[in-house]
Backbone as CSV, one residue per row, in Angstrom:
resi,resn,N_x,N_y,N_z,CA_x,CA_y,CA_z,C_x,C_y,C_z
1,UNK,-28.418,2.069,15.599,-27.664,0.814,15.624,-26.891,0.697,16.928
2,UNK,-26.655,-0.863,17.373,-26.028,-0.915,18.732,-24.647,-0.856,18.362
3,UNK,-23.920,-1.627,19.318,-22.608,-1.440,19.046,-22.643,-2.987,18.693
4,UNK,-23.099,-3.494,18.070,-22.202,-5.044,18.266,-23.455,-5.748,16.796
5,UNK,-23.496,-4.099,16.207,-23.624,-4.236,14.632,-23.502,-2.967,13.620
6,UNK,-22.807,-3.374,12.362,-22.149,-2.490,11.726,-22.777,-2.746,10.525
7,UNK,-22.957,-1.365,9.334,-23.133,-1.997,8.239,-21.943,-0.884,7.317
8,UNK,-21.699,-2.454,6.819,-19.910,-2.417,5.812,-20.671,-1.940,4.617
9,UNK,-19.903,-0.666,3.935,-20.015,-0.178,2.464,-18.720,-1.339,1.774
10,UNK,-19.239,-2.044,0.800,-18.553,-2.427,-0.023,-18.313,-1.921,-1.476
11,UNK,-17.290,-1.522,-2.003,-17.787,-1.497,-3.296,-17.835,-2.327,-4.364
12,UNK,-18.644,-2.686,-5.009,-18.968,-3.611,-5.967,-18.492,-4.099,-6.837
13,UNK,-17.383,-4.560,-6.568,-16.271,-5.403,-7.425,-15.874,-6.847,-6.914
14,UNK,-15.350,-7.968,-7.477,-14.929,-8.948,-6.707,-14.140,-9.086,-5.427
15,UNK,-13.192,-8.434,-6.111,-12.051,-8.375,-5.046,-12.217,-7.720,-3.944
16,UNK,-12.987,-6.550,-3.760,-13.294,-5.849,-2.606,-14.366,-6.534,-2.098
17,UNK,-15.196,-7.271,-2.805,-16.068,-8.235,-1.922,-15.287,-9.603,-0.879
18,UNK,-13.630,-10.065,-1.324,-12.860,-10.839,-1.020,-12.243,-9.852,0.029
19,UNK,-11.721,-8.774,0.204,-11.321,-8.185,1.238,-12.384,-7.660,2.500
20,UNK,-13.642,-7.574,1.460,-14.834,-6.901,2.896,-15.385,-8.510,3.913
21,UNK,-14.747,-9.394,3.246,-14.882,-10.989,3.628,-14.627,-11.032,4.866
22,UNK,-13.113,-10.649,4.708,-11.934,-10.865,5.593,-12.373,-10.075,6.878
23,UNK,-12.476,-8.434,6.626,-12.871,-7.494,7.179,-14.075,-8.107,8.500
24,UNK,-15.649,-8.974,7.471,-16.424,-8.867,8.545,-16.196,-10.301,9.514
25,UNK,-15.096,-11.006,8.564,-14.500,-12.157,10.056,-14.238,-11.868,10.785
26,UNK,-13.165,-10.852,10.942,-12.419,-10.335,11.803,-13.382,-10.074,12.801
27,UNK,-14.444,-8.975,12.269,-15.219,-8.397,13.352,-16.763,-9.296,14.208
28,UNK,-16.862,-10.500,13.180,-17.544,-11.675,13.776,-17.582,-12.516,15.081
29,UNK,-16.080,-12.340,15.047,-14.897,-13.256,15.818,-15.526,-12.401,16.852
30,UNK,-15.135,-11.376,17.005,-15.697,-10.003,17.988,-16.698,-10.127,18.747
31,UNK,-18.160,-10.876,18.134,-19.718,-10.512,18.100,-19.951,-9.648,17.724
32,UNK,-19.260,-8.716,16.684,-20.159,-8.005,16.131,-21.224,-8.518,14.677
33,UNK,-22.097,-7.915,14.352,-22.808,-8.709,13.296,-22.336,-7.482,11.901
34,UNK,-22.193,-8.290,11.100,-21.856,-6.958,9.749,-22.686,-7.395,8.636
35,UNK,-23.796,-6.559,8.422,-24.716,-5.751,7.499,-23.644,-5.666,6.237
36,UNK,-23.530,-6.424,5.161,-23.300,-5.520,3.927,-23.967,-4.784,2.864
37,UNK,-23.227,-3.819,2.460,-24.195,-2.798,1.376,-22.774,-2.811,0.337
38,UNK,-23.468,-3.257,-0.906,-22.021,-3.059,-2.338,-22.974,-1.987,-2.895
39,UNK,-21.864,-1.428,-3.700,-22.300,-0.299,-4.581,-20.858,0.519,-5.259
40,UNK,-21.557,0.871,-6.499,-20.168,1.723,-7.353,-19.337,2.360,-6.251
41,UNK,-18.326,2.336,-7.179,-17.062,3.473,-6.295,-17.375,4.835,-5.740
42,UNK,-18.372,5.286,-6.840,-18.890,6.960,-6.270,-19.860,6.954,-5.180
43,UNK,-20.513,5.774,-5.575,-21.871,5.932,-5.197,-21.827,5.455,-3.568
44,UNK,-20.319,4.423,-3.630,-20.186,3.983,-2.004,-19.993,4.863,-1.139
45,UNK,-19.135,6.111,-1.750,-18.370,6.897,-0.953,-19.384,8.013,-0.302
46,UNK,-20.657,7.823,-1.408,-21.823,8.831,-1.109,-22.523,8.345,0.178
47,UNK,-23.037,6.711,-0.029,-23.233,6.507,0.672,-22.692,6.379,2.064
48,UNK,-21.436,6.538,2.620,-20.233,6.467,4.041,-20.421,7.945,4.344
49,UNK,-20.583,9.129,3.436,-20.540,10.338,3.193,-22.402,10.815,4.190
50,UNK,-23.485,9.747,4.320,-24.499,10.500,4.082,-25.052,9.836,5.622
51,UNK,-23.987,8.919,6.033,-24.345,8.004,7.331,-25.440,6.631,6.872
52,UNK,-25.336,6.055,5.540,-25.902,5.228,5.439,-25.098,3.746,5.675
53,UNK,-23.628,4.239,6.417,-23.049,3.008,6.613,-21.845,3.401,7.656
54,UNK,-21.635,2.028,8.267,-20.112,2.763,9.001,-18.792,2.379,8.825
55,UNK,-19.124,1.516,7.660,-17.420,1.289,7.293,-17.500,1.160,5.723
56,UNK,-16.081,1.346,5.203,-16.021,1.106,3.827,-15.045,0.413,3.061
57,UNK,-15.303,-0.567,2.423,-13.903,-1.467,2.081,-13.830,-1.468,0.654
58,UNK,-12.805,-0.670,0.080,-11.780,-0.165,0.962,-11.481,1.213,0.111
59,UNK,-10.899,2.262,0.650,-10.691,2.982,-0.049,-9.022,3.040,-0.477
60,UNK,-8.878,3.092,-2.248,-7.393,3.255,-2.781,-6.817,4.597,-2.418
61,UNK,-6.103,4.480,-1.440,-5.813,6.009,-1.539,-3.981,6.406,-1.767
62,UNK,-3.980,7.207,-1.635,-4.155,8.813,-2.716,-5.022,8.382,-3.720
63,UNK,-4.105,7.551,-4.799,-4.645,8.162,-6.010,-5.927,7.669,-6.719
64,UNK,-6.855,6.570,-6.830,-7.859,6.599,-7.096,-9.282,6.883,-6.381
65,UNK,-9.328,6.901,-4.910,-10.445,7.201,-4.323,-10.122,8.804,-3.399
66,UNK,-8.786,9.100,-3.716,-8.822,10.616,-2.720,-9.634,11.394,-2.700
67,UNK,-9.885,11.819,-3.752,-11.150,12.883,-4.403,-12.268,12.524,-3.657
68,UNK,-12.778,11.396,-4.019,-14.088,10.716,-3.330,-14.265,11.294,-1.759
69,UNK,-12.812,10.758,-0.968,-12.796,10.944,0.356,-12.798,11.921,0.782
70,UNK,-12.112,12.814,-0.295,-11.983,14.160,0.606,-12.742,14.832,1.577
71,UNK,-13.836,15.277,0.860,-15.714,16.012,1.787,-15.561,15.649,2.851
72,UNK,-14.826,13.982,3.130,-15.429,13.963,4.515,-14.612,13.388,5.388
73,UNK,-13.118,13.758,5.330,-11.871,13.192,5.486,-12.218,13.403,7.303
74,UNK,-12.332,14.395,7.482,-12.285,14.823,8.801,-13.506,14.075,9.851
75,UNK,-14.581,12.926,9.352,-15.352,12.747,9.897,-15.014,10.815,10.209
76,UNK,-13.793,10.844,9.428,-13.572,9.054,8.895,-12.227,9.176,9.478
77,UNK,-11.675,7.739,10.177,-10.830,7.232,10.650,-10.249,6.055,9.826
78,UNK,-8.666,6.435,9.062,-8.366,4.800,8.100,-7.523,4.053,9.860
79,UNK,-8.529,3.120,9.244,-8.084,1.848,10.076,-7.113,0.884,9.654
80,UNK,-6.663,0.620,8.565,-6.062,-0.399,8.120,-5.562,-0.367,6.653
81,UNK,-4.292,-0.304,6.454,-3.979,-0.611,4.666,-3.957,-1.958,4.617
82,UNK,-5.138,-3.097,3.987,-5.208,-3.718,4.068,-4.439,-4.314,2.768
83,UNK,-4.036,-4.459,1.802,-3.192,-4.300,0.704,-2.333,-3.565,-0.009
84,UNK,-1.853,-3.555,-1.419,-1.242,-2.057,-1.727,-1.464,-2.525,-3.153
85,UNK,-2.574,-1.679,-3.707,-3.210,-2.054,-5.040,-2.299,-1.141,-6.222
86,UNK,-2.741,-1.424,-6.901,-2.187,-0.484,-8.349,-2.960,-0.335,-9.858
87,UNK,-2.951,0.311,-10.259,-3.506,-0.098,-11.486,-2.698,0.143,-12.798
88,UNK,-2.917,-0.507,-13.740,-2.305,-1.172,-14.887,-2.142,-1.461,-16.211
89,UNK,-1.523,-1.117,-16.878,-2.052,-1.667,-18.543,-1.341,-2.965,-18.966
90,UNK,-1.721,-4.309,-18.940,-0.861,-4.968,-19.472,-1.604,-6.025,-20.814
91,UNK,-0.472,-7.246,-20.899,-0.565,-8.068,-21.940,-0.399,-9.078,-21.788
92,UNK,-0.975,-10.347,-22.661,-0.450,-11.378,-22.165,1.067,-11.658,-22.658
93,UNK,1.779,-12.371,-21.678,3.123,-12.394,-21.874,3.430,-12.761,-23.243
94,UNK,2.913,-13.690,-23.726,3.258,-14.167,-25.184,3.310,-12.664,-25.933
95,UNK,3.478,-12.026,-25.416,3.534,-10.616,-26.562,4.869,-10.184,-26.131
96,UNK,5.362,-10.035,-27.393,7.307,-9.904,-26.838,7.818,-8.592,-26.474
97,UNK,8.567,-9.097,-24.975,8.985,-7.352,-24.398,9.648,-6.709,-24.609
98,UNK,10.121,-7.256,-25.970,11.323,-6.445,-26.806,10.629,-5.897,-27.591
99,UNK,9.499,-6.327,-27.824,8.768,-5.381,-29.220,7.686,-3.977,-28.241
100,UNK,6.913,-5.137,-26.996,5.896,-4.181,-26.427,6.736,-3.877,-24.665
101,UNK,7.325,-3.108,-24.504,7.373,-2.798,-23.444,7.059,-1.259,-22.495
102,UNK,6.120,-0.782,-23.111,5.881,0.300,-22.344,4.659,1.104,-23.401
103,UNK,4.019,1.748,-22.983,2.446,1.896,-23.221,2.813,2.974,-24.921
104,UNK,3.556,3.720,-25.189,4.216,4.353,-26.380,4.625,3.257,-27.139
105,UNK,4.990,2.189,-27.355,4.921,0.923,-27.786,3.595,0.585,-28.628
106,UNK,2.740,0.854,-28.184,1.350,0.477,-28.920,1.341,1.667,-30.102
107,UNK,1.958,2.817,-30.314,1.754,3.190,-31.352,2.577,2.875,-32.577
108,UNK,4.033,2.018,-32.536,4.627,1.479,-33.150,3.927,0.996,-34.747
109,UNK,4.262,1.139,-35.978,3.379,0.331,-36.807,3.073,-1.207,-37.053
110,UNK,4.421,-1.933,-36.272,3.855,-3.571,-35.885,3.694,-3.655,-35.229
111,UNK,3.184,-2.848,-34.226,2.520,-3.748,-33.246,1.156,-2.702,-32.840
112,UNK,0.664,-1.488,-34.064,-0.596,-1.006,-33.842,-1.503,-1.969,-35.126
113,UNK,-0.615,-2.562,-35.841,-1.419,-3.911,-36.906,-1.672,-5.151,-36.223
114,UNK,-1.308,-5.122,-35.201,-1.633,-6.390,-34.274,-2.503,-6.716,-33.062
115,UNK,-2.458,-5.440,-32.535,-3.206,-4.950,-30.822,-5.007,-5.335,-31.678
116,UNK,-5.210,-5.824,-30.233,-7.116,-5.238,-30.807,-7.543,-4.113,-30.131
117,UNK,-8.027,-3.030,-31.035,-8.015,-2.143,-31.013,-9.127,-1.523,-29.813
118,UNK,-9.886,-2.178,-29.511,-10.715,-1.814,-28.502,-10.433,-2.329,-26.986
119,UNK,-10.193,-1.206,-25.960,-9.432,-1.215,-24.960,-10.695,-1.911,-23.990
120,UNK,-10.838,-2.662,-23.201,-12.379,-3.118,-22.653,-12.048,-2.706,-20.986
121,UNK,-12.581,-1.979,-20.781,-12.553,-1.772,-19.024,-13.960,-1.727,-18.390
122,UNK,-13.947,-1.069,-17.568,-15.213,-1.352,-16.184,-15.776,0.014,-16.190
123,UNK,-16.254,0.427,-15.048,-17.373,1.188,-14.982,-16.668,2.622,-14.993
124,UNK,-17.460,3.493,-15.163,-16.929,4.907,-14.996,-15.780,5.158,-13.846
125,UNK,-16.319,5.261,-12.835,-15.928,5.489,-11.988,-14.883,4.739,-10.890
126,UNK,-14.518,4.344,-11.889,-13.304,3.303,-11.372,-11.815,3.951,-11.853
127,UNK,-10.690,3.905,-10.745,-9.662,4.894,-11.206,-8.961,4.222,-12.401
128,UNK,-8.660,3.162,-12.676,-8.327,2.646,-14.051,-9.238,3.485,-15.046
129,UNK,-10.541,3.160,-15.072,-11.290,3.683,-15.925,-10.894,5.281,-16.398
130,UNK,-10.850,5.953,-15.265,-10.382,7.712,-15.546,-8.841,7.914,-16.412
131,UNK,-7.828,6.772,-15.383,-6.277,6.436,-16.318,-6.379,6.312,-17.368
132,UNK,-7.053,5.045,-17.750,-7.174,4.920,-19.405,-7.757,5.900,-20.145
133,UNK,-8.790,6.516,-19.771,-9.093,8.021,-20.914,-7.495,9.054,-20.876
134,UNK,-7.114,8.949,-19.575,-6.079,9.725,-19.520,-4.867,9.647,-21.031
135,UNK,-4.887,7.906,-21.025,-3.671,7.561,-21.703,-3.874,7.538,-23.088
136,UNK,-5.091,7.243,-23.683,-5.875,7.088,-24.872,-5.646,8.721,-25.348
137,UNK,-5.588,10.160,-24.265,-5.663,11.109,-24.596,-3.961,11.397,-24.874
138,UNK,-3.475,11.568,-23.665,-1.963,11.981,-23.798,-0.861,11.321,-25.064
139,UNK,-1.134,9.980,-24.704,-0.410,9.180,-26.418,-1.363,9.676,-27.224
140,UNK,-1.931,10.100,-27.555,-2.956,9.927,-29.064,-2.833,8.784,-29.325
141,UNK,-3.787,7.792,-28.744,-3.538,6.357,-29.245,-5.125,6.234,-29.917
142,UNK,-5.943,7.137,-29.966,-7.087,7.426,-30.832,-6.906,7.564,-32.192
143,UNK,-5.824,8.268,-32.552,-5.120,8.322,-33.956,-4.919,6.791,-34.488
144,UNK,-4.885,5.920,-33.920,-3.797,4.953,-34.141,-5.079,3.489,-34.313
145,UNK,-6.384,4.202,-33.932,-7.422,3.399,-33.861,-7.782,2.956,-32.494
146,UNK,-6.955,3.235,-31.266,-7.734,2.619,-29.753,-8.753,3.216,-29.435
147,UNK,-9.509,2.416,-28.676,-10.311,3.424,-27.934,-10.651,2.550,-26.608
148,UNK,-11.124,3.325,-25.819,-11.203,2.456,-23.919,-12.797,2.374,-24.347
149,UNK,-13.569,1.477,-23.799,-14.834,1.157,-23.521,-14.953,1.266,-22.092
150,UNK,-16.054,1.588,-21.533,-16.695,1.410,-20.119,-17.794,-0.087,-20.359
151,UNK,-17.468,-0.492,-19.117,-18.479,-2.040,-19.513,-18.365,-2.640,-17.917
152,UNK,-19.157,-3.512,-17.369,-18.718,-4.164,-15.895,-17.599,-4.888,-16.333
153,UNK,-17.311,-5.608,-15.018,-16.158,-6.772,-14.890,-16.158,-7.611,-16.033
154,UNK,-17.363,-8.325,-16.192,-17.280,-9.587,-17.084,-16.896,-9.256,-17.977
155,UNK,-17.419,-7.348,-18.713,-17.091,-7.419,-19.768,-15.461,-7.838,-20.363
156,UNK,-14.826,-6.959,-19.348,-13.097,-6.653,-19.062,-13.034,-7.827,-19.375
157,UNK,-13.137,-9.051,-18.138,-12.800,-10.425,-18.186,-12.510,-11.081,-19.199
158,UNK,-13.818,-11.134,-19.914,-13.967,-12.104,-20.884,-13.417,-11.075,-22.408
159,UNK,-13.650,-10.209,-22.361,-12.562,-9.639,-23.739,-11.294,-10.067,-23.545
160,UNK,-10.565,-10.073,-22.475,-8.803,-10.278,-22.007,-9.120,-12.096,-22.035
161,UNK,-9.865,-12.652,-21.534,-9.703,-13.939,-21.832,-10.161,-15.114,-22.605
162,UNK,-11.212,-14.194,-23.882,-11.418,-14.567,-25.296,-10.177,-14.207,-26.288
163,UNK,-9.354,-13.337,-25.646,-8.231,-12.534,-26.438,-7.062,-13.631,-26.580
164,UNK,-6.784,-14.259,-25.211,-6.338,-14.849,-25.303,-5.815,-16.331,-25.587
165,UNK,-7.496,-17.098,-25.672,-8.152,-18.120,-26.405,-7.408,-18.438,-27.764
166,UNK,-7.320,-16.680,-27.953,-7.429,-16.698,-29.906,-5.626,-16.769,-29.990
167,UNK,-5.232,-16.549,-28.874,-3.493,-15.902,-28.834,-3.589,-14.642,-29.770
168,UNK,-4.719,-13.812,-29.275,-4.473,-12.263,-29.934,-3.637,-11.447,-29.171
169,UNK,-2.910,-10.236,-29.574,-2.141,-9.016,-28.975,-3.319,-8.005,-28.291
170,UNK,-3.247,-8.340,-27.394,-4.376,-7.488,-26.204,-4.171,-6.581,-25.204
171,UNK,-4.750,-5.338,-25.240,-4.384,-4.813,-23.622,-5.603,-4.714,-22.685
172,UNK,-5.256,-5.146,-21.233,-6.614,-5.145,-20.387,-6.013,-4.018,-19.639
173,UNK,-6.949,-3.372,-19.616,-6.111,-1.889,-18.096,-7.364,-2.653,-16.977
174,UNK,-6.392,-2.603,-16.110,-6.698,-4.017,-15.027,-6.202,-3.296,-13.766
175,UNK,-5.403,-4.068,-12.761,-5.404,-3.552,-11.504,-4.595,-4.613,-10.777
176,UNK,-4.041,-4.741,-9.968,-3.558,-5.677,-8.686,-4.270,-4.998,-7.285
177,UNK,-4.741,-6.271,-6.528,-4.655,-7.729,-6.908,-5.989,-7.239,-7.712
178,UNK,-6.227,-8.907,-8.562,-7.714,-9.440,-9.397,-6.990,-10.459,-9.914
179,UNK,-8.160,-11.166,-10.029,-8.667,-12.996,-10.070,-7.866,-13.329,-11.237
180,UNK,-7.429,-12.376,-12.151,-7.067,-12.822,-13.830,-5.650,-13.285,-13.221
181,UNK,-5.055,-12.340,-12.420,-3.684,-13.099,-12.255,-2.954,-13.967,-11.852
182,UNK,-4.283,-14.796,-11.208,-3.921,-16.628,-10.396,-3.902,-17.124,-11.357
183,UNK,-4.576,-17.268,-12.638,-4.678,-18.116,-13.781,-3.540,-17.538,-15.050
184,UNK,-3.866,-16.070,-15.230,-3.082,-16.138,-16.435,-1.730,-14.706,-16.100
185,UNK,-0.152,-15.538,-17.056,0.889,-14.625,-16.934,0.277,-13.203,-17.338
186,UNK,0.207,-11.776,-16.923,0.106,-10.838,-17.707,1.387,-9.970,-17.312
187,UNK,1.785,-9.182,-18.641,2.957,-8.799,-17.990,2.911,-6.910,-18.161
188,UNK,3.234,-6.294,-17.097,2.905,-4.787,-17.321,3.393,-4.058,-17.778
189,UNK,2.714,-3.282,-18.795,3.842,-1.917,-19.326,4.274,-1.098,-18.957
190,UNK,5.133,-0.591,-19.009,5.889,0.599,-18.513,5.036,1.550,-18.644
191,UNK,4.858,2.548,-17.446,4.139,3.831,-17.744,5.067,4.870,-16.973
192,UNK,6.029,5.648,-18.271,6.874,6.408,-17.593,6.898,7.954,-16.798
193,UNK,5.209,8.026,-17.385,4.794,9.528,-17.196,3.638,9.290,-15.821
194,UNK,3.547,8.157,-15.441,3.140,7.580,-14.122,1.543,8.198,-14.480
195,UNK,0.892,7.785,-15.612,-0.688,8.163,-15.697,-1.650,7.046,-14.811
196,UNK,-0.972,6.266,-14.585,-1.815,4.969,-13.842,-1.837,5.232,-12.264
197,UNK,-0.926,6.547,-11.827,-0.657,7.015,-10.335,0.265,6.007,-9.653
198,UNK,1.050,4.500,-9.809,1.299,3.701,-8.921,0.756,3.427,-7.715
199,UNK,1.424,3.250,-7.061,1.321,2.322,-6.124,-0.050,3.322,-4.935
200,UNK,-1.156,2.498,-4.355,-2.127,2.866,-3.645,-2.092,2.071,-2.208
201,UNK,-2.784,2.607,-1.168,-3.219,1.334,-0.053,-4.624,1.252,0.090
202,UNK,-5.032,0.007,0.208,-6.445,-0.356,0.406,-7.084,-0.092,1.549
203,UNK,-7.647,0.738,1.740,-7.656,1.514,3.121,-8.741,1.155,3.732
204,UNK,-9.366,0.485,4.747,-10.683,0.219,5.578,-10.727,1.693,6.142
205,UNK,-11.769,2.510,6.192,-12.828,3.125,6.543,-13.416,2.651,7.479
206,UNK,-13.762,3.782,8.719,-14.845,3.500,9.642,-15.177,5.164,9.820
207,UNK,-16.420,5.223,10.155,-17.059,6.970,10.778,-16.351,6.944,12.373
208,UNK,-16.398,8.043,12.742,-14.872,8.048,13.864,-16.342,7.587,15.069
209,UNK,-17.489,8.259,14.338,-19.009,7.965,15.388,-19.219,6.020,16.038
210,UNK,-18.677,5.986,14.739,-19.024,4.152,14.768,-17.814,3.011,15.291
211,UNK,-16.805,3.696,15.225,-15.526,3.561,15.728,-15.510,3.189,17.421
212,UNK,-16.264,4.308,18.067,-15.889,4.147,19.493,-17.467,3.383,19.778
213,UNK,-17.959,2.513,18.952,-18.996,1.376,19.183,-18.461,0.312,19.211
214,UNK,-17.005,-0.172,18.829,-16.675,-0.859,18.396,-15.545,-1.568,19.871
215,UNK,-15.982,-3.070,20.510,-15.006,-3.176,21.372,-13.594,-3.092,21.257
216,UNK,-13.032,-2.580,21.693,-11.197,-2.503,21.661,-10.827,-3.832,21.138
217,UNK,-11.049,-4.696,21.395,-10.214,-5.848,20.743,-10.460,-5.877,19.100
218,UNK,-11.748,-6.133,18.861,-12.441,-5.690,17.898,-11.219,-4.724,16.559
219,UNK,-10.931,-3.311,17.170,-10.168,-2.292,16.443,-8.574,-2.781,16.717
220,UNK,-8.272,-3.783,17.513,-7.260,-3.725,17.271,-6.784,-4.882,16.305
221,UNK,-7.799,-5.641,16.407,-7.384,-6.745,15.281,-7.736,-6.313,13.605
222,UNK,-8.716,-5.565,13.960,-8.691,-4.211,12.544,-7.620,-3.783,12.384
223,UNK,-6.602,-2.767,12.823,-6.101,-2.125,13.109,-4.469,-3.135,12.459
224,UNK,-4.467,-4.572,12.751,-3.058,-4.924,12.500,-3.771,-5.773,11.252
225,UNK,-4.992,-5.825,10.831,-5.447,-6.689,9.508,-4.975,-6.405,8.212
226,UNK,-3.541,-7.562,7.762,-2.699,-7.137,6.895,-3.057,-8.071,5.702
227,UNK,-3.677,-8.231,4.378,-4.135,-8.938,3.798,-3.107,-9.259,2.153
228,UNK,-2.660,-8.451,1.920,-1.494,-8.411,1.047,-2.419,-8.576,-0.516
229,UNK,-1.313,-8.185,-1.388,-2.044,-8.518,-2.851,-2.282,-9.689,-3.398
230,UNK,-0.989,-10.853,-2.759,-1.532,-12.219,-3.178,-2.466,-12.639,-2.906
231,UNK,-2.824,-12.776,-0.806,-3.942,-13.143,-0.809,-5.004,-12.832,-1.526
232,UNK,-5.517,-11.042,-1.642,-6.293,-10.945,-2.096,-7.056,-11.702,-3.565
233,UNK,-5.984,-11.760,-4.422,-6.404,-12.116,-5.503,-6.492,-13.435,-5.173
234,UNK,-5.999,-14.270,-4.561,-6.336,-15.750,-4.211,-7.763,-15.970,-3.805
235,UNK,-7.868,-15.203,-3.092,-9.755,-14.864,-2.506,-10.387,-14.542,-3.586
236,UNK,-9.364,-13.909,-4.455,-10.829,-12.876,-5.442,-10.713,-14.564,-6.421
237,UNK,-10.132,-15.187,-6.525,-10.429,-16.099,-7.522,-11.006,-17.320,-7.169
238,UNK,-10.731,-17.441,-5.884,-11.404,-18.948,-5.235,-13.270,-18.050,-5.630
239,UNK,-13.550,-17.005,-5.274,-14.810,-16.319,-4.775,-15.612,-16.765,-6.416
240,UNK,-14.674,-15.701,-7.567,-15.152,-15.076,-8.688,-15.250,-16.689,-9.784
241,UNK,-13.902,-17.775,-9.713,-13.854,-18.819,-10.261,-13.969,-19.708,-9.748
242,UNK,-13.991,-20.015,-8.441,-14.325,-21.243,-7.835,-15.535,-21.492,-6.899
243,UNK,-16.295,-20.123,-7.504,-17.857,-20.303,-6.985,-17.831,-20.783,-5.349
244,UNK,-16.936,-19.885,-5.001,-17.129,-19.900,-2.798,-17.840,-18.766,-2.742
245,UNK,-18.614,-18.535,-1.765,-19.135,-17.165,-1.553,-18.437,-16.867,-0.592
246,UNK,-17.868,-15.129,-0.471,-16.787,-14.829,0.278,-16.961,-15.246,1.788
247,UNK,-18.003,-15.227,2.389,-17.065,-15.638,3.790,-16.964,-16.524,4.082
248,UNK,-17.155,-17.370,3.557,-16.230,-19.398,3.250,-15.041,-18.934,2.526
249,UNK,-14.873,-18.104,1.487,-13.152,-17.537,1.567,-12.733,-17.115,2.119
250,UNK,-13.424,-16.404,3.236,-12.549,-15.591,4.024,-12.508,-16.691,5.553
251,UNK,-13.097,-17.339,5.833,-13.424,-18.160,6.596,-11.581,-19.101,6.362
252,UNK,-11.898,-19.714,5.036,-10.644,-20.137,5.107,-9.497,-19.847,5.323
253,UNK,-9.054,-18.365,4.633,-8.432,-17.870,4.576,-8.184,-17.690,6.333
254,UNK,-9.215,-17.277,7.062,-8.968,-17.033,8.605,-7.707,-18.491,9.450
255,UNK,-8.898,-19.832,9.107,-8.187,-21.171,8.929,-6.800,-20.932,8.740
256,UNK,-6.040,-20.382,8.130,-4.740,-20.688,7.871,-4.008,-19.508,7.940
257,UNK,-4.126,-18.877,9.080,-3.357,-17.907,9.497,-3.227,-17.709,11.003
């Protein structure tokens, strides 16, 4: 590959398709041309890991993609915290925070007669996904009838927003930013034993090889590309609900900054 083309690891979620948007404007603007490749969380990191790509958007780090990165920490340059993600257990607000405010709350006896009992999340390998077995284990909230499912996005989606159709007592273990939170209040539980890890940065990835391909102006507008959690989820929802394909969101998004 020359220098004045890259191919971006995305991983295969909305929202990181709304940030890898942003990412290959930036580097458009440049002349460079950007190749995308999506793929699971593991499977991206394999692929950045094996030279089948030279950038990756984005990695959560510390706590949900560290592991991933580690093998090959020394061969990758973070370019950019392009957000500061988190992940989450919440509810829709109509569920009262005097009754539900913190994840030991769900074992309560009014309000384990009320929850629906099946927790709906995303793919394996997603750090929510690992949290929630975490929390399902440490509360014994298995006793109590929960249990986490693995399923894609839509599944998540549309359980949290059939749930709320019905005005049922629901928990989505979810994430900031994502698309659910332009449309609907959700409000988060307390997690006092910090199983969800807090607070992460969305980290752009480049191979340090593919890096010095890259013209200086190029890395430096990488380099100060600050995208925040609102935007993101504003992108992830114009993309995921308002049927734009990301780089007409990100296009816009460029427009007004």
């Amino acid at each position: 590959m020359n220098a004045s083309r890259l191919t971006l690891i995305t991983i295969d979620l909305s929202f990181h398709a709304a940030s890898a948007a942003a990412v290959a404007a930036v580097l458009e603007r440049h002349g460079v041309a950007v190749e995308e490749r999506r793929a699971p969380h593991e499977r991206a990191f394999e692929l950045l890991a094996a030279g089948q790509g030279d950038m990756l958007c984005s990695a959560w780090l510390p706590g949900s993609h560290g592991a991933y990165l580690a093998p090959i920490e020394n061969q990758i340059e973070k370019l950019a915290a392009l957000y500061s993600p988190y992940a989450l257990w919440g509810v829709p607000d109509y569920v009262p925070a005097e009754v539900v405010a913190e994840i030991a709350d769900l074992k309560k006896p009014e309000v384990s007669a009320r929850m629906i009992k099946k927790i709906q999340g995303i793919n394996p390998g997603a750090g929510i996904s690992r949290f929630s077995r975490e929390i399902i284990s440490r509360y014994r909230l298995g006793e109590d009838g929960y249990h986490f499912e693995n399923g894609n996005l839509e599944d998540c989606v549309s359980a949290f927003e059939q749930a709320v159709a019905r005005r049922d007592w629901t928990v989505v273990p979810l994430w900031q930013p994502q698309f659910l939170h332009w449309r609907h209040r959700i409000r988060e539980l307390a997690d006092p034993e910090n199983l969800l890890r807090g607070q992460d940065q969305a980290t752009l990835l480049i191979r340090k090889a593919a890096l010095a391909r890259l013209p200086p102006a190029a890395v430096d507008d990488l380099r100060a590309l600050r995208l925040g959690n609102r935007t993101v989820a504003w992108l992830d929802h114009l993309i995921s609900r308002e049927g734009m394909v990301p780089a007409a969101a990100a296009r816009q998004w460029l427009s007004s900054v």
